[in-house]
N, C-alpha and C positions, 0 to 999 in steps of 0.2 A: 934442118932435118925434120922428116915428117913423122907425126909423131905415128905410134902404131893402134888401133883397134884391135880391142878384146876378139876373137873369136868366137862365137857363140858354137858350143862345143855338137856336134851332129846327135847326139845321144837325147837331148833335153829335149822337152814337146811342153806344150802349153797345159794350164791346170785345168781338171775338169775336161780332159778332151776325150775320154771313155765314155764319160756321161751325155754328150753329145745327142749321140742319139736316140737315149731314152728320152733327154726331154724332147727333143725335135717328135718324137711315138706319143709322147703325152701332148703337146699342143694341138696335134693333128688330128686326135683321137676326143680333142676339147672340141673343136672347128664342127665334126662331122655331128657329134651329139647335138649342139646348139643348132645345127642343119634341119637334123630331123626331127628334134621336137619344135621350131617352127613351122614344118610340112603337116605334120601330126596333130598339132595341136586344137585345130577345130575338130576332128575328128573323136580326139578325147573327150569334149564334152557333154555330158547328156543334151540328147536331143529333146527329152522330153518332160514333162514337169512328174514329182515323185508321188505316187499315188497318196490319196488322204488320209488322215488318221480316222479313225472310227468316233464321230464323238459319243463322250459321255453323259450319259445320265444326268440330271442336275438330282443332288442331291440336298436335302434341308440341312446346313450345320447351324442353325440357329435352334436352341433346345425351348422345346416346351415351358410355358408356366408351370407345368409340375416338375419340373426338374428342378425348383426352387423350394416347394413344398419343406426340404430339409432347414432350407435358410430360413424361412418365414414364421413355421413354426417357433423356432425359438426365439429370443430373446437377449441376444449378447449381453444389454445391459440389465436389465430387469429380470429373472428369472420369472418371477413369479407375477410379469405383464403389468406390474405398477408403477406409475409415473411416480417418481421417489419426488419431494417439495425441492425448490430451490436452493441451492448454499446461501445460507446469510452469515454475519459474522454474531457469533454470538454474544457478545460484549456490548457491541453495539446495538442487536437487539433488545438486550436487558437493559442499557441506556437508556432505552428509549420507552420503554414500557413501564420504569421506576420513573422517568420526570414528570415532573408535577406541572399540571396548568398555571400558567401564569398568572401572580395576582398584583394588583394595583399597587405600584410601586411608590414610595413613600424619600426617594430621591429630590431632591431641590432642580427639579428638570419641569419645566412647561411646554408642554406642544403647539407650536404656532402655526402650524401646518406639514400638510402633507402631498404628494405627488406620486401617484404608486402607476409605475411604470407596465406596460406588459412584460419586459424582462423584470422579476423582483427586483435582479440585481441593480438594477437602475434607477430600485424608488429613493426617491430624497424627502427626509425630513427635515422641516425646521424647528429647531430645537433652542428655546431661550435655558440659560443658565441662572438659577435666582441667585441675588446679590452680586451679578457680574453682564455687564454691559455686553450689548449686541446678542444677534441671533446666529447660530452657524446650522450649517447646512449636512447632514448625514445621511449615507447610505448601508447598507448592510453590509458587515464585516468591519464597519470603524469605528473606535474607543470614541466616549463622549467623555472628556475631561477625568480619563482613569477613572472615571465611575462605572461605568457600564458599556457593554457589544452590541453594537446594534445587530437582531435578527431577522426582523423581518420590520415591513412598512406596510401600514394597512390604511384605507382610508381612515383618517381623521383618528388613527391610532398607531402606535408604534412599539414592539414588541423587542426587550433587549436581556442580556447577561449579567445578572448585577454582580460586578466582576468580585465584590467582598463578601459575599453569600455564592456564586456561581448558582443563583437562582435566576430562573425564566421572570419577566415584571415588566407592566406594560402602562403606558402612561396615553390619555386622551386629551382632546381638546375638549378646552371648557368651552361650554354652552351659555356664552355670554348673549345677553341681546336677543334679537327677534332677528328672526329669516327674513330676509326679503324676496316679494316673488316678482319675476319682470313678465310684463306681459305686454304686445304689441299694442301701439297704439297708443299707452299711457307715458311717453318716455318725455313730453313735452310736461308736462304737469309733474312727474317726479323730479324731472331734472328744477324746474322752479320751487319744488317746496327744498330738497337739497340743499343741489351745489349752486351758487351764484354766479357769474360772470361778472366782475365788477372792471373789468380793463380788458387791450387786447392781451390775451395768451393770458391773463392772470381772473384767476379764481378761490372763494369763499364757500367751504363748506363747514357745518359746527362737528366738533368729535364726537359726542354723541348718536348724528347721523350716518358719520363715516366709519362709526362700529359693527353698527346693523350690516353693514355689507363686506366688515374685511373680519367679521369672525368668524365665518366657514370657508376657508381658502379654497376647497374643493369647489363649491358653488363659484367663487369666482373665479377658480382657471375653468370652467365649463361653459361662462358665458362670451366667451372668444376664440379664437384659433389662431395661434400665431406660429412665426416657422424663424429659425435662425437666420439671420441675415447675413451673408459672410463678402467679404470685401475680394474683389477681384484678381484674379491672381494669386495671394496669398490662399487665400479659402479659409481665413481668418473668420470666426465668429465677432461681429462690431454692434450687435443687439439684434433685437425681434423686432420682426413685422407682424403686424397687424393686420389676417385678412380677412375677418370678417368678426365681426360682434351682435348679441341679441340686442333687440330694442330696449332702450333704458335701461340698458346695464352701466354697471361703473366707470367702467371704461369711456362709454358716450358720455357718461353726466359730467367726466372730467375734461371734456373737449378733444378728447381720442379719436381721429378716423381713421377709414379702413386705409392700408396701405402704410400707416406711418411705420416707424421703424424707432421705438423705445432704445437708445443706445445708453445712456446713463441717468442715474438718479444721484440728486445733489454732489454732480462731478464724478461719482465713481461707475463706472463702465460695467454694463450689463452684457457681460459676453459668456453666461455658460444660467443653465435653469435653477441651478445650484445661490449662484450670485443673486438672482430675483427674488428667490426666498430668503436669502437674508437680508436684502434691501427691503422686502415686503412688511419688517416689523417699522422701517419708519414711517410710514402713511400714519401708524398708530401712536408715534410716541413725538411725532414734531414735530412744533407749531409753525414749521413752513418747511414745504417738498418745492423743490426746482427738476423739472422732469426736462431732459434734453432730446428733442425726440428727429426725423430727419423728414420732412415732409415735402413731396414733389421736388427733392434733392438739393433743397435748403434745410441747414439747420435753426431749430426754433426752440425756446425754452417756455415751461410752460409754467406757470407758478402757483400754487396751494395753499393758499392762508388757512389754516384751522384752529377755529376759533375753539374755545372750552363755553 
């Protein structure tokens, strides 16, 4: 049996079929617009460029020096146009204006030398301690055996805090002995009345003579110029070279040339300016210096008998 189909009933019409033909009036009415404003459209544009503006005047807005007159006149800070003195602290001024010059200290401390740096900070003294072996080395701002601060470093003088008074006191190098002066030409005749050469690398000179030239330490770092020697790589300081020296100075009469490279004195290693000054007191108190020096990049030892 076949089966039956619905009827679709004669009365029912499709949705939106009223509407029909407004939108079909609105697409049409879309079409014809986009029509004419393509035909239209060069004709809409100006043909021609819009007349110019008028210019203006230049006018100054940068104002006068007297338009300052108000500013200058016065004074924000000073009313009355005086440079007022600087802030200081006042405590510190009265500090400083109450301490007393330094007077000659009366400390068991002897000055064996001195080194005064262009930075202050940097000068080193050598400073023996009575009744107590060796010499140590000081710069400003460091304690000498809880006695004293060191302040300042001056030639062949030194200026400190006696830390049990907190008084200023300055202590000098004694004036042992006669100066010696070197002058070219003579350095063959000093070195023979001197120092002797009695061996290779070994030498005699008497204490008595080797006073005369190691009691102004100043005079003797003045008659050479030497530079830190530093090893390769590291940039390790391993002693001084020697680049140049006066005629008949110490240094020559001891068998020193230029170039050598001073690394240690009797085995201890001269690697800071500090160390040279406290090695500096044994030329004076040893009856025999081993100076180990590097010359043409052999090492050589050079030897010191000092007789009394």
């Amino acid at each position: 049996m076949t089966p039956r189909l619905p009827r679709n009933p004669k009365n029912q019409r499709p949705p939106f079929e009223k509407w029909y033909s407004y939108f079909l009036f609105i697409f049409v009415g879309y079409c014809l617009a986009d029509l004419g404003i393509l035909m239209y459209r060069d004709k809409m544009l100006p043909q021609s460029a819009p007349p110019a503006q008028p210019k203006r005047s230049a006018i100054g807005t940068s104002p006068g020096r007297g338009s300052y007159n108000s500013i200058t006149s016065r004074n924000m800070f000073a009313a009355n146009g005086l440079i007022p003195d600087a802030l200081v602290d006042e405590n510190a001024a009265d500090a400083q204006k109450t301490e007393a010059a330094p007077v000659p200290s009366q400390l068991p401390l002897n000055l064996i030398g001195t080194l005064v740096h262009s930075n202050p900070d940097k000068s080193i003294a050598a400073i023996e301690v009575r009744g107590k072996p060796g010499v140590l080395s000081y710069s400003p701002g460091k304690e000498i055996q809880n006695m004293a601060s060191i302040v300042r470093v001056e030639r062949q003088k030194v200026i400190f805090r006696n830390l049990n008074t907190s008084r200023l006191e300055f202590i000098e190098m004694k004036k042992e002995g006669s100066r010696v002066s070197f002058k070219s030409g003579t350095s063959a005749a000093v070195a023979g009345k001197d120092v002797q050469q009695v061996g290779d690398n070994n030498f005699a000179i008497k204490r008595a003579d080797l006073l005369k030239y190691t009691n102004d330490l100043s005079s003797i770092l003045m008659q050479a110029r030497a530079v830190p020697n530093r090893e390769p790589g590291t940039g390790n300081i391993n002693g001084f070279r020697i680049l140049d020296m006066q005629p008949g100075s110490i240094y020559e009469q001891l068998g020193l040339q230029r170039m050598d490279v001073i690394k240690a004195v009797d085995g201890t290693p001269v690697d800071s300016p500090a160390k040279a000054m406290e090695l500096y007191n044994a030329l004076k108190n040893s009856p025999k210096v081993t100076l180990q020096i590097e010359r043409n990049g052999k090492s050589e030892n050079m030897t010191y008998n000092i007789q009394n």
